[in-house]
C-alpha positions, -999 to +999 in steps of 0.1 A: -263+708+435-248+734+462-282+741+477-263+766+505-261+806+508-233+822+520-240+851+541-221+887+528-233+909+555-264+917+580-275+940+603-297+937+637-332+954+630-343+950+664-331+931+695-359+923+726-363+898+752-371+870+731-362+872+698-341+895+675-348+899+636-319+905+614-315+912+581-288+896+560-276+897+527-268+867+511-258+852+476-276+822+466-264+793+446-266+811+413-244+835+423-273+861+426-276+880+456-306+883+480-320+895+512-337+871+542-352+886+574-343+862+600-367+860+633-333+849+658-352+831+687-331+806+712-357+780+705-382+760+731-391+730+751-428+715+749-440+685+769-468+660+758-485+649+792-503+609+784-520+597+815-531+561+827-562+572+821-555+581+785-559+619+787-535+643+774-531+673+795-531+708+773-536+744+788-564+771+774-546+806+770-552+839+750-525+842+722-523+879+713-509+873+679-537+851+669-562+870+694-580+839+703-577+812+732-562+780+719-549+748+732-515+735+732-495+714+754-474+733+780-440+749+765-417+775+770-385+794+756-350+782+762-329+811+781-294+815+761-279+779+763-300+764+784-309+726+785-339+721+767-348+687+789-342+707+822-362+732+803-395+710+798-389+698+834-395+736+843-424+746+823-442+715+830-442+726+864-446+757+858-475+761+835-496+729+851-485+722+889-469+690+876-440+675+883-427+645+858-402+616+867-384+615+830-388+630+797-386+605+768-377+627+732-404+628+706-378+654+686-369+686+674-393+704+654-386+740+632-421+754+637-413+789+610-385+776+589-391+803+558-380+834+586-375+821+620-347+801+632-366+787+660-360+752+675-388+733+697-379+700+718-403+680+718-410+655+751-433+631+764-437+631+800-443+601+823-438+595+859-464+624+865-468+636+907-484+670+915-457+704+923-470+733+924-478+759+893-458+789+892-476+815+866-457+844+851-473+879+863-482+880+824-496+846+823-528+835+826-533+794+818-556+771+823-545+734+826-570+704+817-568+670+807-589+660+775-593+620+761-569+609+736-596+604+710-611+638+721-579+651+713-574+639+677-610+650+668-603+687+677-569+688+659-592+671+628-617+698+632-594+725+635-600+732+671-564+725+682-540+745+652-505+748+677-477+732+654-463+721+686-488+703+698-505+683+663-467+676+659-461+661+698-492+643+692-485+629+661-453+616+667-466+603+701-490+581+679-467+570+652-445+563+682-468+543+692-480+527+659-442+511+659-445+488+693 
């Protein structure tokens, strides 16, 4: 079965810095038509940080939407065609002073696929020496390292809910599982 819409027309409801919802018109594969409100956003970069030690490094910040402090590993948003691997190298720095030697690909995740079209790379960083952070005006982070096993025990008791960052991990340990 033909599973695919075909777009008939949209319009822009609103266009900002980092994202732009649309709404388009569509007919489905029953030849009915529909509606779907599209979040457009040019995706992000996230980087999973493993030490020798066996400590993942994640950063405490207030999330307005949520209006709480979570943890997730550092990330950021792409600029229009940017390289999501130079990307990571960027924010790494960034967001936690650190500078990493390569970026291995633990894949591309679609965090809001019902209404966003939003793409995050995931990467694990090794080769770890210290930079220097470089903090938005807007941004306030605080960078720590937490024990593997820690780690899993607060995504298990719900202490760590990022997608991003239950995802990295998880595909870090299935990763992992296959050596």
């Amino acid at each position: 079965m033909d599973m695919k819409e075909k777009k008939i027309s949209g319009e822009v409801i609103y266009d900002g810095k980092i994202l732009t919802l649309v709404k388009d018109k569509v007919i489905c594969p029953n030849n009915e038509e529909a509606y779907r409100e599209i979040v457009r956003h040019n995706g992000g970069a996230a980087i999973l940080v493993v030490n020798e030690k066996n400590e993942v490094l994640l950063i405490r910040q207030f999330r307005y939407a949520y209006d709480e402090i979570i943890y997730e590993i550092p990330a950021g948003k792409l600029e229009l065609n940017e390289d999501p691997y130079e990307a990571a190298k960027r924010e790494l720095e960034e967001e936690t002073g650190y500078k990493a030697e390569k970026l291995i690909s633990l894949g591309v995740i679609y965090p809001t696929c019902g209404y966003s079209s939003e793409k995050i790379h995931l990467y694990l960083a090794s080769g770890l020496s210290k930079g220097s952070l470089h903090l938005d005006d807007d941004e306030f982070i605080e960078p720590m390292f937490i024990s593997l096993d820690k780690v899993k025990k607060m995504i298990l008791n719900n202490e760590i809910k990022d997608a991003k960052t239950i995802c990295a991990i998880s595909n870090y340990l299935l990763m992992n599982d296959n050596k």
